[in-house]
Structures are given as structure tokens and as C-alpha cells.
N, C-alpha and C positions, 0 to 999 in steps of 0.2 A: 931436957931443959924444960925447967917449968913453964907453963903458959901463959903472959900476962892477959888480964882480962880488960877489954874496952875499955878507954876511959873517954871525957871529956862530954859534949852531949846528947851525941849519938845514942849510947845504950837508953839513956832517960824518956828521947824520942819515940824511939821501937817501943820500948812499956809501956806509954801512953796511949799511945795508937792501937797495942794489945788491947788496951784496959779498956779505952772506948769501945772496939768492933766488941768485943766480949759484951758489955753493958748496952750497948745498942742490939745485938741479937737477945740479952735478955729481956731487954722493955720492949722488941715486939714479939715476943713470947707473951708476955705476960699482958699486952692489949690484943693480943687473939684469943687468950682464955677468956680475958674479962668484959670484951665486947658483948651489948647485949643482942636478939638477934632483933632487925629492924621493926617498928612498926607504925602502920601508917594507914591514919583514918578519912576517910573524905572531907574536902573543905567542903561545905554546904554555903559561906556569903561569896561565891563567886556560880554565876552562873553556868550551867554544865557546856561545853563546847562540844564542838565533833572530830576535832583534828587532833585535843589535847584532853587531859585530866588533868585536876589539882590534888593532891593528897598533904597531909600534915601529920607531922611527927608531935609525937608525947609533948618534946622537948622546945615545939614551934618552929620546927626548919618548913616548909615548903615545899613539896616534889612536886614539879611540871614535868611528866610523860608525855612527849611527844608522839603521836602514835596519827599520823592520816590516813585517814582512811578511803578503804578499796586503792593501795598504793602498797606496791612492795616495798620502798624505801621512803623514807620523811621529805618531803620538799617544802619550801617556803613557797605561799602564795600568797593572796589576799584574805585567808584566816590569820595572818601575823595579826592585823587590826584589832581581832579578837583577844591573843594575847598579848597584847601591848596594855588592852583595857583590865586585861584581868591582874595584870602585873603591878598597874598603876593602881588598884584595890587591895592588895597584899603590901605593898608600901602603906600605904593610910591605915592598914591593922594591926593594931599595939599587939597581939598575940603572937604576929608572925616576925619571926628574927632575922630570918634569911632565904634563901629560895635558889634549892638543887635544879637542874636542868637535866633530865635524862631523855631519852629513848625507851619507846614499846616496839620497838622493831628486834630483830634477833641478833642480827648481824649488822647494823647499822646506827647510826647518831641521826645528821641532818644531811643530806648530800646535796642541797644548799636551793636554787630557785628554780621554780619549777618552767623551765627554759619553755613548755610549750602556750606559755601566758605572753609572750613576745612574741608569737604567731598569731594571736587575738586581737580584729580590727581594733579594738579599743586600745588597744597599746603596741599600734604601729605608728604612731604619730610621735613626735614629741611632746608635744600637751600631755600625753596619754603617759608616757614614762614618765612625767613629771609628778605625774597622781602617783604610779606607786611606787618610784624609787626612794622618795622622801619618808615613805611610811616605813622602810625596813631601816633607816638611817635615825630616825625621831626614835622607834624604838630600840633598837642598839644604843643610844647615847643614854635613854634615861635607865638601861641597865647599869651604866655605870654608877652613874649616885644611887643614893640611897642605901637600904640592907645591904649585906652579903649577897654576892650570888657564885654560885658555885657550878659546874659545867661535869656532868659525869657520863664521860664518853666508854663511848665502846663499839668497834664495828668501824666505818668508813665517817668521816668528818669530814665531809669537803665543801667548797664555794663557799655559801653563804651558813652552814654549819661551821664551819671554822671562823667564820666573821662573828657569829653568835659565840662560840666559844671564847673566844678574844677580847671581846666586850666582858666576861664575868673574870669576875676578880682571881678566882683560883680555878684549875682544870685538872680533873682526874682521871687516867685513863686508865684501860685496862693493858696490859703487855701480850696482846694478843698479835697474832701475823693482819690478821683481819683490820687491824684498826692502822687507820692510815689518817694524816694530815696533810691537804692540798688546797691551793687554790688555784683548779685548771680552768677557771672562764676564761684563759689567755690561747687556751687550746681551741675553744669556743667564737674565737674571732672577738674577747670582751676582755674588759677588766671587773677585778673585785667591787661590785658596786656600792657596798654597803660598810665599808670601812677599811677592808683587806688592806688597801695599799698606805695607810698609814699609822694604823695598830701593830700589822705586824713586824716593820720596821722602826717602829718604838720598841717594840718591845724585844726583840732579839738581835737588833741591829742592821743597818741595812746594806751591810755587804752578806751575811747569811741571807737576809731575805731576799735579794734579787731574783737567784737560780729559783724560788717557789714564786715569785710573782712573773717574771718574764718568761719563763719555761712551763709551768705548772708543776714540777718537781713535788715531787709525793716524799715525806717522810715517815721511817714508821714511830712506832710509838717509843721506842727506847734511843731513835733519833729526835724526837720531839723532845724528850726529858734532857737530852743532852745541849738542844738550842734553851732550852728553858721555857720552849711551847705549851709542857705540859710540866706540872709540880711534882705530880707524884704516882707512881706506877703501881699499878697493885695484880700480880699476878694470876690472879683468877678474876673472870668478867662477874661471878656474883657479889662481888667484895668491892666493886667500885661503888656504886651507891651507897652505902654505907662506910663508907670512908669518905665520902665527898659530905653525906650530911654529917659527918664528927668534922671535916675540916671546916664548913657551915658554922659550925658551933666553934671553936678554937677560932673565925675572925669576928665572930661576934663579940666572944671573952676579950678577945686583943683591939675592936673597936672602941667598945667600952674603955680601957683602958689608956688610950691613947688617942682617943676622939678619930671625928670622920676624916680628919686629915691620912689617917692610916691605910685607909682600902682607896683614898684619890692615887695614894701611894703606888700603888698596884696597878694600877690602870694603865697601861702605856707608859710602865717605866723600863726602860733598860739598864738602870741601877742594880735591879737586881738578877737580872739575865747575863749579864756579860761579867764574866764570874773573872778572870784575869785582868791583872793592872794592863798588859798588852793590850787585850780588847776592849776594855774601856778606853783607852788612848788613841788605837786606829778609831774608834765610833766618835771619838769626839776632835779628832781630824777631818775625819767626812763632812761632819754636820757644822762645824766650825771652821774650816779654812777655806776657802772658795778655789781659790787654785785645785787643790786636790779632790776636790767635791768635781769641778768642772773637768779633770784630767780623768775621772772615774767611769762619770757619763759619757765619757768622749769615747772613750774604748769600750766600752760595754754596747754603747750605739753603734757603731762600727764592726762590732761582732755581731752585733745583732743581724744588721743588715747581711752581713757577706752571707750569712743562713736562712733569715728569712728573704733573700733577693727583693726588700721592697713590700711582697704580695700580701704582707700578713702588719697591718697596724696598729695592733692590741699592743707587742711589746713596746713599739713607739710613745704611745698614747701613756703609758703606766710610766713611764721614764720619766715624759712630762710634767702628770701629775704629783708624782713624789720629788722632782726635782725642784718644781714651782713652792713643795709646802718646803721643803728645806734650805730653799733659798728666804723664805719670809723667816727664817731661823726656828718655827715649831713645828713639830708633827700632831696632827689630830686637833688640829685647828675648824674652825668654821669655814675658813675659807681653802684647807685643803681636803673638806669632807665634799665643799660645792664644788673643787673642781674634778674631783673623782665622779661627782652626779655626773657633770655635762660630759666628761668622756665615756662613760656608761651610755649614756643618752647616742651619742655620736658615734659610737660603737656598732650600738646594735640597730640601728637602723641604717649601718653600710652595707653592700652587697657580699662583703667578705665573710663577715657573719652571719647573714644569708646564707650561705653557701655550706658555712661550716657548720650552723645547726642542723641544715637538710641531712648533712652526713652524716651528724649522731643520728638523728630520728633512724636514719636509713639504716644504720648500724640495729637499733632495735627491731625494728620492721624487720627487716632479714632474719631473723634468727626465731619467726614464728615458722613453724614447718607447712607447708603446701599441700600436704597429704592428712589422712585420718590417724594422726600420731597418737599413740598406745603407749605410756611414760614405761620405760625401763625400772623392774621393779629392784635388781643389783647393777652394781658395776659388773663389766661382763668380763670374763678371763680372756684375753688373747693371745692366739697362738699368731706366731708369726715366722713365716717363711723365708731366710735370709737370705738376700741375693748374690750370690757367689760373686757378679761382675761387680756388685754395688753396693758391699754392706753399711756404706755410710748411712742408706738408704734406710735401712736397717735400724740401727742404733737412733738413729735421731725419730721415728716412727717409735720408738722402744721408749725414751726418755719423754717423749710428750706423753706417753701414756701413763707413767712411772709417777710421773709430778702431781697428777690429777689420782692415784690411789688406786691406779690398773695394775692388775697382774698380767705380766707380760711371759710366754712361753716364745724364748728365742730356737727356732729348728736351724740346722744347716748341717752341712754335711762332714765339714772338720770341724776339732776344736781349735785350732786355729782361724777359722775362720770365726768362730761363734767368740772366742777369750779376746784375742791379739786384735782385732779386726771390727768389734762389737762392743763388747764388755768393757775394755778398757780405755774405748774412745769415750764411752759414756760416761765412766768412773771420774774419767779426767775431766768432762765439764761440770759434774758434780763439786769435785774436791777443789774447782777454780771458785765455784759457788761458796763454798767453805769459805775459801781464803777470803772472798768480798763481802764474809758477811751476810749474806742473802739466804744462808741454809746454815741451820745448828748440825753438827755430828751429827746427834740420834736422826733428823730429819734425813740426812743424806743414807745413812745407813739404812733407815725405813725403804729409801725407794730402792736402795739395792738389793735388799730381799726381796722387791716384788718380780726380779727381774732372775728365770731360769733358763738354766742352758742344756738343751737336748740336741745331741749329736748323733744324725743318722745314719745307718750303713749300705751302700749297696744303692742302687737305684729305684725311683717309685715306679713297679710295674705291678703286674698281677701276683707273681710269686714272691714278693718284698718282703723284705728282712724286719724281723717283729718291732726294731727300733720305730719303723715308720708307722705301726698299727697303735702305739702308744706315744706319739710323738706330741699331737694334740689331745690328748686325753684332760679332760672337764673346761677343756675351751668353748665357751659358746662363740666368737667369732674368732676366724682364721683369717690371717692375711696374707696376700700372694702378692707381694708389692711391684713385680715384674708384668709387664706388660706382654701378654701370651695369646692367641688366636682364640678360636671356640673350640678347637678339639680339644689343645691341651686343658684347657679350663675343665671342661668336660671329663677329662681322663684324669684330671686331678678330685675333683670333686665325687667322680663314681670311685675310687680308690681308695679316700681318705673315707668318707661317708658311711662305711660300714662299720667305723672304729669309734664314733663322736654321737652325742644327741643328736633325734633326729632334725632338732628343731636348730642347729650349730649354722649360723649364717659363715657366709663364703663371699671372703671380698677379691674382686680382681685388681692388680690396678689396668688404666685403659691410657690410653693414650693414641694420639691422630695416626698412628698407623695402624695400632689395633683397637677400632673403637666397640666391637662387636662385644656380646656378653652370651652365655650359655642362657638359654630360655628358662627360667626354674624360679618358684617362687621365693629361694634362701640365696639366692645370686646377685650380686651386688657388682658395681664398679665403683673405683677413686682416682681420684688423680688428686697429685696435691704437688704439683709441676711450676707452683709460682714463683717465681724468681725472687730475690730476695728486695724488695721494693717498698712495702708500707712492713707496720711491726705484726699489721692482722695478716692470716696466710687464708687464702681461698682454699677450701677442699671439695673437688667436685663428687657428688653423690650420684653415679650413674645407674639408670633403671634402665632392666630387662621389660616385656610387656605382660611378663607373668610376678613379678615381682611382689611380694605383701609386704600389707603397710606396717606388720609388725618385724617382717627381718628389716625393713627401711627405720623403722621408729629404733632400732638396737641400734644401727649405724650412726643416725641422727645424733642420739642422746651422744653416742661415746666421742664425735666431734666435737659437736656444741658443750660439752663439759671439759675440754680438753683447752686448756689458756691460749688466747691469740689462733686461734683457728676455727674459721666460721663454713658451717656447710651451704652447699647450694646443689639444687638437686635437679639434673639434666637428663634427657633420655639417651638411650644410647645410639650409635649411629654417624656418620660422614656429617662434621661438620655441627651435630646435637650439643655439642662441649662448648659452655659460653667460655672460661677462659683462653683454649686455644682458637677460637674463631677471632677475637678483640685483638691477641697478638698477632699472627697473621696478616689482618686486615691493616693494622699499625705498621708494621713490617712493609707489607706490601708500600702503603704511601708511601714512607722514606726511602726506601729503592727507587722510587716512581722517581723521586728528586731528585737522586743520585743521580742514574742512570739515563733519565729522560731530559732533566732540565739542568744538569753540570754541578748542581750543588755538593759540595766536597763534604765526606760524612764527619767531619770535625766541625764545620762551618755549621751543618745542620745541627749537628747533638747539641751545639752550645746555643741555637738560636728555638730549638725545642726548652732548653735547661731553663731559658731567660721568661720562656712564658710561664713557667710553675711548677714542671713535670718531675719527677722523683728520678727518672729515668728516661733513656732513652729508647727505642728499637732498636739498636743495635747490639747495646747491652743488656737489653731483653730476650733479643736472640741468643747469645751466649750461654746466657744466665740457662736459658731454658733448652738449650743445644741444636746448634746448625740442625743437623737431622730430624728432628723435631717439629722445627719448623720449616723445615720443605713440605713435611709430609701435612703439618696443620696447613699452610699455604695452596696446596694441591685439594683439599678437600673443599677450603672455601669455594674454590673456584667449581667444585662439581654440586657445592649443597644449596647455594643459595639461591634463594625461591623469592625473595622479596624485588620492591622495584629498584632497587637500588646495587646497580650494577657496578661489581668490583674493579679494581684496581687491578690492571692486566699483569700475569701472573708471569709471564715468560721469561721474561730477560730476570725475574729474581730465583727462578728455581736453575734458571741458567750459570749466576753468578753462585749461590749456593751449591752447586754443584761441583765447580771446578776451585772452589775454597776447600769444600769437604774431599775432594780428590787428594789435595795439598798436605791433607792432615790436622788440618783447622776445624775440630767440630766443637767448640765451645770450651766453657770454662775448665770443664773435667779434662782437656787436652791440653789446657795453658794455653790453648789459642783460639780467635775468633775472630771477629772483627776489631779486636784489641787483644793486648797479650794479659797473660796471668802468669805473672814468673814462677806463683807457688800454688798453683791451685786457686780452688773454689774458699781457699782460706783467705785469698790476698783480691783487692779492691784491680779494673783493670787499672792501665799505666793511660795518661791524655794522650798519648802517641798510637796510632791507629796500624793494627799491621799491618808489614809494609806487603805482604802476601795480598791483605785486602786492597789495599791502597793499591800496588802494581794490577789488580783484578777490574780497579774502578776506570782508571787512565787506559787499560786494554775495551773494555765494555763501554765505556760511558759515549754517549753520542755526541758529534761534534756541534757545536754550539759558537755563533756569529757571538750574540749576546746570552751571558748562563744566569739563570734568578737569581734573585736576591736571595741570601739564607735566611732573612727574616718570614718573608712572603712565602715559603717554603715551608717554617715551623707553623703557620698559621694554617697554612694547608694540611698537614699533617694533623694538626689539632679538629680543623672539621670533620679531616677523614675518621679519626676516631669517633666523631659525634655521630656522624653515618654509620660507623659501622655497632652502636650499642644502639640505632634505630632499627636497624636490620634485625641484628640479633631479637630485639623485642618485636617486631612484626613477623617474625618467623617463628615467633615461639617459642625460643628455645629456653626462654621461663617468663613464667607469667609476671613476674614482678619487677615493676618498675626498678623498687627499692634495691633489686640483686643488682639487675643491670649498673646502678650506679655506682653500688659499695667493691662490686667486680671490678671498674674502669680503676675506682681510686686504689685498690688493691695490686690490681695485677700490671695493669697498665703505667701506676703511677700520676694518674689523674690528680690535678690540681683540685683540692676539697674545696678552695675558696670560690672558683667556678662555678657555683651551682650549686655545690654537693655530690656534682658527677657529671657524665653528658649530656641525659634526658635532664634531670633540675636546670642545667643551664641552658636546655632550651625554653624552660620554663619560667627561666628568668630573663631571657632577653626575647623572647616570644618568637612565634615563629616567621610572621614575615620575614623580622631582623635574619635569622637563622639560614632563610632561604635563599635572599636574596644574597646574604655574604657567601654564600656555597656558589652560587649562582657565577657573581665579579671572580671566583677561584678556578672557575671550571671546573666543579663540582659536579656530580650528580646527585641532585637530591632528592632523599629519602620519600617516599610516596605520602607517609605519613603527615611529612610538611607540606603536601598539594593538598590538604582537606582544609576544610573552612575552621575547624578544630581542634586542637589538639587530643587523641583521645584518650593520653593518658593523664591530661589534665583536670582536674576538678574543677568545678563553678569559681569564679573571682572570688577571693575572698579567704578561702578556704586551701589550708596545704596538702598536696598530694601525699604530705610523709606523715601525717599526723591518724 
């Protein structure tokens, strides 16, 4: 039977749609040949600055380089002023048509104000933010009139870099992984001071915009073209500049043509962003009908709160302010520019943002090395040693290296062990990667070649099977992720040693049972034992007393390059390990409670939860396994040398005992002090087991009257503050800064507090600190009997900066 062929409008459709993709890959065929290559002469009538350049094309476009100097990435400060003035001289010059915005940074745009100008007596006051918030707002607005201006991104665009981006009429980015779009000052304890909260909900809508203004929500660059943040994408970072000065030129042609009414067009319009008759219709339901305007903020606030418990009122403050300008029915109004000022103003001079800027500073501060660091001249190969009991241990040590462009040598002794067990637990969070998006093919398949499986035969002894003599071969460091005494260390190390460069560092892992390390200048220890609590993971760097600072500077670099996991470098020894001494000591208080004063461990976890904490001790113990923490518990008690006498250890290595008898050793067992139906994969259940619970009502001491669980989590909260005093008066690292970003990491410490527990002694001084230890029956820390603080600096001046 013959075959009839389509009719009606379909086929006409399809051929169309041919005809165009066809003529649009030939017109930009044909402006990539014909493009010229750029060129650009100094403006000489504007005076030369220090933080920027001016240059000028053939054709009169304008390039502003933004490039500040002695700074790794662009910040806005009080050199804006300067280009405001130069800006407003390029508007008054008949020559200039329009004016690009780039970057002289490599990997960076603007990553927005320079946060440590609000630690500067001059602008702790409010008078004093009123001087320079106005200046970043005056200049943002007169970039919207006048010329073109054009935004050619590339690298990270964030805070007050994306508030500059927003402000100019068109944006180009490049489609790099690198180039990201945020406004996180809500991360910061602030909001967008300089426009964010009503530009860019003009401009893309403001049910998109919420999740990037309340959350700080990062998009990348081909999520930005798809809200309409960004115009136009260009695949290589050298091609954005010169496609942002042709787009320069094309609104100039199109100004002319249709007057200044054209580019006001552009400026905070969502006309042309919300690309569906749907989404034009919810945005104009939002911003028009009150009821569902006020049923939006109703539930958005409501969520907000259940997550931020209250502690955090930057998302509150932004609600208001965008609700305030869209109830007067405009966005980017006068009067909802001023009240975006005053809750910037009223932001940052509360204690919460206090607290959360210490925690960035402290985040950078950490991550300078303590030692005579020697820069790693490659990425190093690792060999890695799979733990038969624990190769999850394995894999996920495998894939943080894999992501970062290490070569990983996986050793074990079946393939089964190394395929079934290793390789395709890793594969699978890869290819989950795939699915969300977050990894192209070629990317995933990249790190799966970095990642080889050698399988050994026979045992490591003296007379070993030649698999083990080339198991490590061209690995400069090996990892032993199990926690072993000093002989085996020792007998693995003189074994392997013969077969590797002489110079192949050798990491242990250590842990409070075995904290010792083989004496030897390429001998290393880790631990990286933190529970799953903040998204940074502590890794402790443990030193032998022979140890060099170039096998520690190999170790160093290959953490600190590795995402979300920051080193801190302890010596070795009973009790020397800052994160398991902080657990411990936490642990210990809330048994104290339990056990001593009747409070029931659900009463307490929820009245710990209420003061800010991530987590609790109980779920910390799990997390990190009963056994564990008996053994970190038992060591505080034999290591600490400071005046600050611990929390009596007995009756919890007692109650951990006859749990751990039971078969309750933590999350890996699906039981703890709560259960885990499915493992380390599933969250616990609120219901407390009942193993523990029957353990508490046999132990716990009889009690006329039992505390309150509030006055209990309060207690608990000093005792942590005690115990990262201790830790720092004993040494166990010299930096304030570790101590703090440790507490908020491992602990779960509240960032708005201080920025840790030392900042918040800092901030609530120390009489305050003492005497509240004091009304607790506290013992307080030696530190707070001096007339000074001494890890505090002169008035005036921040300890983090």
C-alpha cells in the first residue's frame, strides 16, 4: 500500500524550523569568520585609577577592567566613588557610545563588597553606613540612564557584582562551570544592599527570585540564560568581550532608532524575561492581586522560619522589603531602593551578622598553613588502601579526589571488593550527578578514568606476591585509611618503601584509640571522622615530631584543594586531636544532664535544637560510633592539662558500654542512641531507642525535682565554650580561627553566635561569660580569671581580620 504523505500544517512547520536552525548556524558561521579581532586604545580624558582601567574601541564602545589591586578577586569598596566619577565623564563624551564592564581577574567578575570595610570603626555606626551605602546605590542608578552599558562576565558574579550586572542594560556571559550568579549576603547575616532585592525581581520575576534572594541560591551560567539573567552565552571566556562590545554597538544602532525610551525598556523589565503567556500571568497575579501576594509571603515566611528557628533575620528583613515595594505597586522605586538602605543598615550592625562575618573571615584565616609550606609543584597520584571492613570509606575518599583532577590507585585484595563494593558505588553518584545536571558525560567519564583498580594477592609480609611490590607504583602519596597501632604502620611502610619514590609520603588514618604515628619524616596522620553536620568536613592533619614540612605541605595542598574539606593540623598523641576532644567534652555535658540531673535525651536534643545547634551529641555520637567515642571520652579525661576541669567521665563510659554490649554502636549498626532503619544513608527516626531509653530510666539518678531542659541545653552550650577554651590553652592548635570554624563544623555550632565559641566570648566579653558559667555550676576556663582576654585584640580591632 502506497504511503500517504503528511498533510495539513505540520509538515510546513518542521520545514521551517529546518530552514531557520539551518540559516542561524549559517549567520553565526559567517560572524565568526567575519568578526574583527578586538582592539583597544587607552582613554587618556579620564584620569588613570588603581582598582580600574579605561580603554576604547575604534568604534567608541568603552571597556572598564575592573582589576583591584594586591586582591585575588574584585571587591567593591570605596574606589566605587572613583568610578562613578569616571562614568559620569564618559556619559558627557560625544565620542563614547557606550561602556562594556569586564574583569582583569582570571577566574572572576566582581564578588561584590568588600565585607571587611563593616569591621572599620568608621562604618560601625549607622551614620557611617549611611556615607557609603548611598554611594554604591547613586552609582548603580545613574548606570541605568544614559549610553549603553553592557556587563561581560566571566568567572563568579556575586553580591554586589551581580547588583552591577543588573544595573546594565544587557549581560554576557561566558558558559564556563566557573561562572556562577548569586546573591549570598543573606548567607552573611544581610541583604542585597545596592539594588538586588528589587532589580532582580523585576527582572526575572519574583517567584524565581526568591530561592537566590532568601537562600543565596547560586545559578550557573546556562541557568542564568534560561531565567533571563544573562542574554547571551558564548562558549569560550575569550569571545565574551567582544561580543558584549558588538552587543554595545547593536543597542546603540537600536537606541538611535527608537530613542532612550528603548534601553529604560530594559532596565527592570520582566516583559522581556518571562518568556510564557503562563508566567507573565502568575507575575502579574503576584504583583497585582493582594490576596495572593499576601498568601505567598504567608507561606514562604512560615517556611522560612520552621528552617531558620527565628536565629537568622536577613530572610525576614528581604521579605519585607520587597513586600513593602510591591505592595506600593512598583519595583525599583525610590522608596523601595531607601528601604533596602535601612535594612542593610539594620542588618549589619546586629549581632547575627557579627557573628556570621567572623565565620567567613575564620573560614579564610584557616586555611593559611601553620607550618613552613613548600607549594606542591603537581597534583600528586594516590595510592589508596581499601578497607576490607569499610570500603565505603574507600570510595568516598576516591571520589573527593577524582572531582578535584587526582589520580586515584584503588589497592584491595578482591575484585569484588575493589568493582562491587568501590567502583560502582562511586559510578552511581556520579551518574546521579549526570541525571541533575551538575556533570556533562565527558566530565563524569573524565573522573572515571582517573580512578584504577589493582588487586593484590596473598598477604603483605616479607616474602609478598609481586602484585603488592607494584601496587603503588608512581604514587607519591599512599593512604592507609584504617586506623592501626605503630608497628603495623611501621611494617607497612618498611614493606611498601622499597617499591615507591624515596620521597612517597605515607598517610595513617588515627583515631582516639590509636592516636600514635611511626616516628619518620614522610609519616603523616588523618582523620576525617566528622559527622555529617555543616557542608565544610574538618580533616585532621596529624604530625609525628619528625615529620617535614614538605611531606606535610603534599598533604596540606591535596586537602585544601579538594571542595568542602578544610585541613587543620594537630600533633599526635592522647587527647592532641581537636575534633575528637570538642566531641567528647559535648558528649560528656549531655550525659552530665541525662544522667545527673533527670533530663530525658529527647527533652534535651530539642531544647539544644532551639538554641541554633545543627545537631546534637547524641546524634554526634552515632554519627561518629559509640566506640569511638568511649575511647575519645576516656582520653580527655587522661590528656587535659588546662584549669578547666572536665565533666566526670564515669557513669558515660558506663552507660556507653552496656549500649555497645547490646549491639548499638552507631549509625553503621542502624542503632545508637536513635535508630537508623537503613544505614548511614537514612536520617535517625525522633523516637530515641528504646535500648537507650530502657539504659537511661536503669542509670539515671533519682531526682525529688529534675532540670529544666531548657537550663540544661544552656549548660551544655557553655560546656562547649569550655571545652574550645581548653582546647586552645592546651595547645592543641595555635589558632583561634581553627578552634572556632572546628566548633561550627564538627560540633554544629551556631555561626550566628559569634562566629564560634571563642568570638562569642568575644562578643559578649568575658565577665558576661563567667559569671553565666558561674549561676551554671560551671567551671570556668582559667583563661576567663585573667584581667584579658588573650586571644583578644585591642578594642576596636577584629581578632579575624
Amino acid at each position: 500500500m502506497e504511503e500517504v504523505p503528511p498533510s495539513g500544517w505540520l509538515p510546513h512547520i518542521r520545514r521551517f524550523w529546518q530552514v531557520y536552525v539551518v540559516g542561524r548556524k549559517v549567520k553565526l558561521l559567517c560572524d565568526a569568520l567575519t568578526t574583527e579581532p578586538l582592539q583597544l586604545q587607552p582613554y587618556t580624558k579620564v584620569k588613570a585609577a588603581l582598582n580600574f582601567r579605561i580603554e576604547i574601541t575604534p568604534h567608541g564602545v568603552a571597556v572598564i577592567t575592573v582589576d583591584v589591586k594586591d586582591s585575588k578577586v574584585n571587591t567593591l569598596g570605596e574606589w566605587v566613588a572613583q568610578l562613578a566619577q569616571a562614568m559620569s565623564q564618559l556619559e558627557l563624551d560625544p565620542t563614547v557610545i557606550g561602556v562594556v564592564i569586564t574583569s582583569g581577574k582570571k577566574d572572576g567578575f566582581v564578588a561584590g563588597l568588600d565585607i571587611k570595610l563593616l569591621n572599620e570603626d568608621e562604618f560601625r555606626t549607622p551614620e557611617g553606613l549611611r556615607k557609603l551605602i548611598p554611594t554604591f546605590h547613586s552609582f548603580l542608578t545613574g548606570m541605568e540612564r544614559g549610553k549603553p552599558k553592557v556587563a561581560a562576565v566571566h568567572g563568579a558574579c556575586l553580591g554586589g557584582g551581580m547588583e552591577l550586572a543588573l544595573a546594565c542594560h544587557v549581560r554576557v556571559a561566558s558558559a564556563n562551570p566557573k561562572t556562577v550568579f548569586a546573591l549570598p549576603e543573606v548567607r552573611l547575616g544581610l541583604l542585597p544592599g545596592a539594588g538586588g532585592t528589587q532589580r532582580l525581581p523585576a527582572l526575572i520575576g519574583v517567584w524565581p527570585a526568591l530561592p537566590m534572594l532568601l537562600a543565596g541560591v547560586s545559578k550557573s551560567a546556562h541557568a542564568a540564560l534560561r531565567l533571563n539573567i544573562v542574554d547571551c552565552l558564548e562558549s569560550d571566556a575569550a569571545s565574551v568581550l567582544p561580543r558584549a562590545v558588538q552587543q554595545c554597538l547593536d543597542l546603540h544602532r537600536r537606541t538611535q532608532r527608537h530613542g532612550d525610551h528603548y534601553l529604560r525598556s530594559l532596565v527592570a523589565s520582566s516583559q522581556r524575561s518571562l518568556g510564557s503567556v503562563l508566567s507573565r500571568a502568575a507575575e502579574a497575579v503576584i504583583r497585582y492581586v493582594w490576596p495572593v501576594r499576601a498568601l505567598l509571603f504567608w507561606v514562604t515566611e512560615k517556611k522560612t522560619m520552621a528552617v531558620t528557628k527565628g536565629h537568622y533575620p536577613a530572610p525576614i528583613a528581604i521579605m519585607q522589603v520587597l513586600r513593602s515595594s510591591l505592595d506600593r505597586g512598583v519595583l525599583c522605586s525610590k522608596g523601595g531602593f531607601s528601604a533596602e538602605q535601612d535594612g542593610f543598615i539594620s542588618l549589619a550592625l546586629s549581632s547575627q551578622s557579627r557573628g556570621l562575618r567572623s565565620a567567613f573571615f575564620a573560614s579564610s584565616a584557616a586555611k593559611k598553613p601553620p607550618f613552613n609550606h613548600t607549594p606542591s609543584p603537581a597534583l600528586p597520584h594516590v595510592g589508596l588502601l581499601v578497607p576490607s571492613a569499610s570500603p565505603h570509606v574507600g570510595w568516598r575518599l576516591a571520589l573527593r579526589c577524582v572531582e578535584n583532577g587526582v589520580h586515584v590507585r584503588l589497592v584491595g585484595s578482591t575484585m569484588e571488593l575493589l568493582s562491587r563494593r568501590c567502583f560502582v558505588p562511586l559510578r552511581r553518584v556520579l551518574d546521579t550527578r549526570v541525571k541533575e545536571g551538575r556533570l556533562s558525560v565527558g566530565e563524569r567519564d573524565g573522573m572515571l578514568a582517573r580512578v584504577v583498580l589493582t588487586r593484590t594477592m596473598g598477604e603483605l609480609c616479607h616474602d609478598m606476591h609481586d602484585s603488592w611490590k607494584t601496587a603503588f607504583m608512581k604514587c607519591t602519596v599512599i593512604l592507609h585509611p584504617a586506623a592501626v597501632d605503630v608497628a603495623a604502620q611501621r611494617n607497612f611502610a618498611s614493606l611498601i618503601s622499597p617499591h615507591v619514590e624515596p620521597a612517597t609520603t605515607f598517610v595513617f588514618g588515627v583515631s582516639p584509640s590509636h592516636p600514635s604515628l611511626t616516628p619518620s619524616p614522610h609519616v603523616l596522620g588523618f582523620s576525617l571522622d566528622c559527622p555529617d553536620v555543616g557542608t565544610t568536613k574538618i580533616v585532621e592533619i596529624v604530625t609525628n615530631k619528625q615529620t617535614s614540612d614538605v611531606a606535610l605541605s603534599v598533604v596540606w595542598d591535596l586537602v585544601l584543594n579538594t571542595q568542602k574539606l578544610l585541613p587543620v593540623v594537630c600533633e599526635e598523641g592522647q587527647g592532641r586531636q581537636l575534633v575528637p576532644r570538642l566531641y567528647a567534652a559535648y558528649f560528656l555535658a549531655a550525659m552530665d544532664e541525662v544522667l545527673e540531673r533527670g533530663v530525658s535525651i529527647s527533652d534535651l536534643s530539642r531544647a539544644i535544637r532551639r538554641r541554633g545547634f545543627d545537631s546534637t551529641p547524641f546524634g554526634i555520637a552515632d554519627s561518629y560510633g559509640l566506640a569511638k567515642m568511649k575511647a575519645a571520652v576516656q582520653n580527655l579525661q587522661r590528656s587535659v592539662t588546662s584549669q578547666q576541669p572536665p565533666v566526670t567521665s564515669q557513669g558515660a563510659v558506663a552507660f556507653l558500654d552496656h549500649l555497645i554490649d547490646s549491639g548499638a554502636l552507631g549509625v553503621d549498626s542502624g542503632a545508637g542512641f536513635y535508630l537508623y532503619p537503613q544505614g548511614r544513608s537514612s536520617k535517625h527516626s525522633a523516637k530515641v531507642n528504646p535500648k537507650a531509653h530502657a539504659l537511661v530510666a536503669k542509670m539515671q539518678k533519682r531526682r525529688s525535682v529534675k532540670a529544666a531542659a531548657e537550663e540544661g541545653g544552656q549548660r551544655v552550650m557553655w560546656h562547649a565554650v569550655a571545652a574550645a577554651l581548653s582546647a586552645w590553652e592546651d595547645g592543641v592548635v595555635s589558632s583561634t580561627e581553627v578552634v572556632d570554624l572546628t566548633a561550627i563544623t564538627s560540633l554544629g555550632w551556631p555561626p550566628f553566635l559569634g562566629g564560634g565559641p571563642l568570638g562569642y566570648v568575644d562578643e559578649e566579653g568575658m565577665v558576661t561569660c563567667a559569671r553565666a558559667m558561674r549561676n551554671l555550676e560551671i567551671p570556668v576556663p582559667g583563661s576567663l580569671n585573667r584581667d584579658t582576654c588573650p586571644f583578644r585584640n585591642p578594642p576596636g580591632e577584629s581578632r579575624l581580620l
